[in-house]
N, C-alpha and C positions, 0 to 999 in steps of 0.2 A: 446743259441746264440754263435758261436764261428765266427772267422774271420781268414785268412789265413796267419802264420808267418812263419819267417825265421825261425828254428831250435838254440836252444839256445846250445850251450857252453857250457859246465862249465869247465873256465881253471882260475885254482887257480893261484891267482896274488897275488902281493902286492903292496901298493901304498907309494910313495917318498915324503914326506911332502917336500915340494921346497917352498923358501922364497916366490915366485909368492903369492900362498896361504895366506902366512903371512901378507903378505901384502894387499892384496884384503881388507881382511875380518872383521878387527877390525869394521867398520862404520857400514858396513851389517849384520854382526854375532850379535857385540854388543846388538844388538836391539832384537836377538832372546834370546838370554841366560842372561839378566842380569832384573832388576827389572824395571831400567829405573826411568823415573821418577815419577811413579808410587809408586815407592821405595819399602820400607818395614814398615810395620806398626802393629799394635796389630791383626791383622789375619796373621800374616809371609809376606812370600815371594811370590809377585804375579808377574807373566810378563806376561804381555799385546802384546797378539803377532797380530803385524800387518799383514795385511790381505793380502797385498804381499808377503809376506815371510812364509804364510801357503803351497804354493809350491815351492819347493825347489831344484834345480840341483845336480848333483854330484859335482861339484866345491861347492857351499854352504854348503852341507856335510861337506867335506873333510875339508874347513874352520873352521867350527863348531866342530869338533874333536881334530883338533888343540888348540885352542883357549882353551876349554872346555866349562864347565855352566856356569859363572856365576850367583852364589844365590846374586849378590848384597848385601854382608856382612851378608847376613841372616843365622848365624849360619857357624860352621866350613866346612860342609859336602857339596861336590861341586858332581852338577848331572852330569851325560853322556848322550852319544846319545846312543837310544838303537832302534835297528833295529822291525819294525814288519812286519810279510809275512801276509799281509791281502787276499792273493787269495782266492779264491771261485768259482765255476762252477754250473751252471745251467743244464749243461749237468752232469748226476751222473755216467757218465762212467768215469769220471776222477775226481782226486783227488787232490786237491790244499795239501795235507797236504802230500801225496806223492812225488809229484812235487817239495813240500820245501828239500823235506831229496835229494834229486836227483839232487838239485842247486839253494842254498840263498847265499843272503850277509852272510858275516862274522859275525859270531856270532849273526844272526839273532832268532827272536823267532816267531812262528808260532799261528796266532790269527785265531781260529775257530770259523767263527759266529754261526754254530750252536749250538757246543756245551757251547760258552760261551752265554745261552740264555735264555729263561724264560721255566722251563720245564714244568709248569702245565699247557698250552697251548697246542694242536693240530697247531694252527697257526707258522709258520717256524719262527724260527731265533727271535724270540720277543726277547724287551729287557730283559736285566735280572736285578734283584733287582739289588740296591746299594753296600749291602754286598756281594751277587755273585761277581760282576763287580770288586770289589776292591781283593777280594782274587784270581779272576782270573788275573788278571794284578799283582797286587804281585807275584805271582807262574811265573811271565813269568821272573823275576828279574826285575823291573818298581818299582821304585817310585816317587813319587809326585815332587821330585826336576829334574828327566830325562826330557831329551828331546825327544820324540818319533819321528820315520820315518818310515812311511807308504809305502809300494810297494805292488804291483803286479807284477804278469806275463802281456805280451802285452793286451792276451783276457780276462783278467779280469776287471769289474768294481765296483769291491767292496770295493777298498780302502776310497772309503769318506764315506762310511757305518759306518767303523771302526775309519775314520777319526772323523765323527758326535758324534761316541759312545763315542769316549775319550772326544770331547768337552760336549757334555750333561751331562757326567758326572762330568765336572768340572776343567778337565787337558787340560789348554792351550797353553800347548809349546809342540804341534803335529804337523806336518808337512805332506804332501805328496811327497814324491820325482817322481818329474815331468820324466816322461818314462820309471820309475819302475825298472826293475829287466834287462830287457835290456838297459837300456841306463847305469846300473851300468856295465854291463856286457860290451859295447861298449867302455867305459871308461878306461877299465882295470884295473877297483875300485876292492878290495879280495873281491871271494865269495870262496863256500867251498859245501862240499857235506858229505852225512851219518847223523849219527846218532846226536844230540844236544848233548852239554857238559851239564852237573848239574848247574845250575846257584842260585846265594843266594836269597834265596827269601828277594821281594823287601817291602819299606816300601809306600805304596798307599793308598791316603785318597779320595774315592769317596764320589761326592755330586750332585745328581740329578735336574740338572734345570729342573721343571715341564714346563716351559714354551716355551719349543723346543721340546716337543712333544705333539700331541692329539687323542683320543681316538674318537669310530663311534660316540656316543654319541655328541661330540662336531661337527664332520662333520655334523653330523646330521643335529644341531642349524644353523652351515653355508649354508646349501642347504635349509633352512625353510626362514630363514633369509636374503642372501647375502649378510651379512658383510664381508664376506673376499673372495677372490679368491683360486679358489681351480687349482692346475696346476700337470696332470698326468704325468709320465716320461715312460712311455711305448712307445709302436713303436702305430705311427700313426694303420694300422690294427689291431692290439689288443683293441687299444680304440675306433672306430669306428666298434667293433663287425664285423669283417671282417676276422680275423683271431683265431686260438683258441687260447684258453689258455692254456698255458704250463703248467699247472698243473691239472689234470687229473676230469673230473665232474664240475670243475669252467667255469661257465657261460662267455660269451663274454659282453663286454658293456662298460659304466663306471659311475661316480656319477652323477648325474643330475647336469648342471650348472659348469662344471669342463670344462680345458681347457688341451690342449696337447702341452706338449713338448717331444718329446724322447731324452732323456738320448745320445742320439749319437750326435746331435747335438751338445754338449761342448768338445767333444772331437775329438781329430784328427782321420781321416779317416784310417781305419786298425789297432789304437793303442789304445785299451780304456786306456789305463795308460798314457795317453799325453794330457794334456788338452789343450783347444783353448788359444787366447788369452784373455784379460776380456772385451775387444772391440767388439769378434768376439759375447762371451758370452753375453754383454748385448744386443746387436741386435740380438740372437738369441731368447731371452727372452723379450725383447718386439716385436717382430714379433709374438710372438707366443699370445699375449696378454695381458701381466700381465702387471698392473697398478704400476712401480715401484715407492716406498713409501706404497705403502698397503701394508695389510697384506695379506700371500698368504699361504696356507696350500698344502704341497706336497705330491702327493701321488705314486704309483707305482704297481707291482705285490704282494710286502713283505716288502717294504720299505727297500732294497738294491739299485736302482738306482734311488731312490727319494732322496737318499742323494749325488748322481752326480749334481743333480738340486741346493741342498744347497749347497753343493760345491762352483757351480758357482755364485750362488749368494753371498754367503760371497767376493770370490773375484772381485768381482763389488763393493764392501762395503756396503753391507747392515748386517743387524744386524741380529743374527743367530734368533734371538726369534720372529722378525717378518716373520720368513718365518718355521715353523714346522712341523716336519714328523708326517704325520698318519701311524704309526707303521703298522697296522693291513693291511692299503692299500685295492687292490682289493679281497686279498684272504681272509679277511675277509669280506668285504662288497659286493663283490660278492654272496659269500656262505651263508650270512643270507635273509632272506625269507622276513623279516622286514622292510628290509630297501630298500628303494625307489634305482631303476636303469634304464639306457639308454639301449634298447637292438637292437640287428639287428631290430625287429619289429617296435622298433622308430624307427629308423634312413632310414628304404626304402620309 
């Protein structure tokens, strides 16, 4: 899927800390970088990041670097922002990891969902154990007191994949910055280009909510059952078996008793890196049908733009664990023989 942008730039800047900043930001930043009053207690240092301030501007940035972390007294060691290039491409002639070394933010680190992923798997991009996860996010310079910020390029929409990935595993001061890599670039915020500097590897403690994601087995129960709602993020055609699938032998169709929303819908038109508002976002989400308050199990082609769908639901404020990616999505329940599907042959 690609969509038609401007030609990106890369002209090395730097940016003016101006009292403006200073002054915005202590009420709004606060909230992101300190413990709050949540505080700190015999598990450390936790902040609870609210659910508006998961997307983030360049001015909130640039706030948040100023200021710095705040650990809320928790120990001497204060975090930073640390940038990550979440792009990704559907199309394999091009290269999100190329694209990074050719023009990111400043001091940015480049997050590979394939390679940071489950490798005993045939299935794309699965998650990866605990321990993967944590030494992959160390190796990027990340620890557990950072604050992460999320971008893309305009045609990418994998940042809340990676967004998802940091929350499921337990790190809650992740952000998305709202218009990605151009609106940093529109800004005149530093970016830079070539090779990455050597960075310290970071100290990252991952911890797997089982309860943000499920497995065909549990779809299974839900399409036997209907205790939850199941809600696709594909394009209308794909899930009405109308168009193929992008990935090469996998069938058209989708789960029995599942509903559609595409993934385009929450975001602005030409930019997947810009999301709607959370107005636009929950009428786009009950239009589509989901009973909000239940529970609604999200799916996609690989579980890349099923976590657009959580995305937006988190910022509507619902709770990440009522609404769960089925990892495997179509490309695995497509491809098995077992498991019950919709096909063009329904649906004429």
């Amino acid at each position: 899927m690609s969509i038609a942008l401007k030609p990106l730039t890369c002209r090395i800047s730097s940016v003016i800390a101006s009292s403006h900043f200073r002054r915005y930001s202590y009420n709004r930043i606060a909230r992101f970088a300190g413990c709050g009053s949540g505080g700190c207690g015999s598990g450390g240092c936790k902040s609870k990041m609210s659910n508006n301030l998961s997307l983030v501007s360049v001015e909130d940035v640039q706030a948040l670097q100023i200021n710095g972390i705040d650990n809320g007294g928790c120990g001497n060691l204060k975090g930073e922002v640390k940038f990550v290039d979440a792009s990704w491409h559907m199309d394999k002639n091009r290269s999100g990891y190329k694209e990074f070394l050719r023009c990111r933010i400043a001091n940015a680190q480049y997050f590979d969902i394939d390679e940071i992923s489950d490798k005993t798997t045939t299935l794309p991009h699965m998650l990866p154990t605990e321990e993967a996860f944590q030494e992959a996010v160390a190796n990027l310079g990340i620890s557990s007191r950072d604050h992460v910020v999320i971008y893309t390029v305009a045609d990418s929409f994998s940042a809340a994949r990676v967004w998802w990935t940091f929350r499921l595993f337990g790190h809650e001061k992740v952000s998305i910055l709202q218009g990605g890599l151009t609106n940093w670039i529109d800004n005149n915020a530093p970016i830079e280009s070539g090779p990455t500097k050597a960075v310290v590897k970071g100290e990252f403690r991952a911890i797997l909510n089982k309860n943000m994601v499920v497995t065909a087995s549990d779809v299974l129960n839900i399409v036997n059952s209907g205790n939850s709602q199941i809600l696709d993020a594909r394009s209308t055609p794909r899930f009405l078996a109308q168009a193929p699938e992008p990935r090469p032998g996998l069938p058209s169709g989708h789960i029995p008793g599942s509903l559609n929303l595409p993934f385009t819908e929450l975001v602005k038109t030409g930019d997947f890196s810009s999301f709607k508002s959370p107005a636009e976002i929950r009428d786009s989400i009950m239009d589509a049908g989901v009973i909000l308050g239940s529970n609604v199990v999200l799916s996609c082609g690989s579980g890349v733009s099923a976590a657009v769908l959580a995305f937006g639901m988190h910022l509507i404020g619902k709770d990440l664990e009522t609404f769960p990616i089925y990892d495997g999505s179509w490309t695995e329940w497509g491809s098995r023989s077992d498991l019950p599907k919709i096909t063009a042959d329904d649906l004429r």
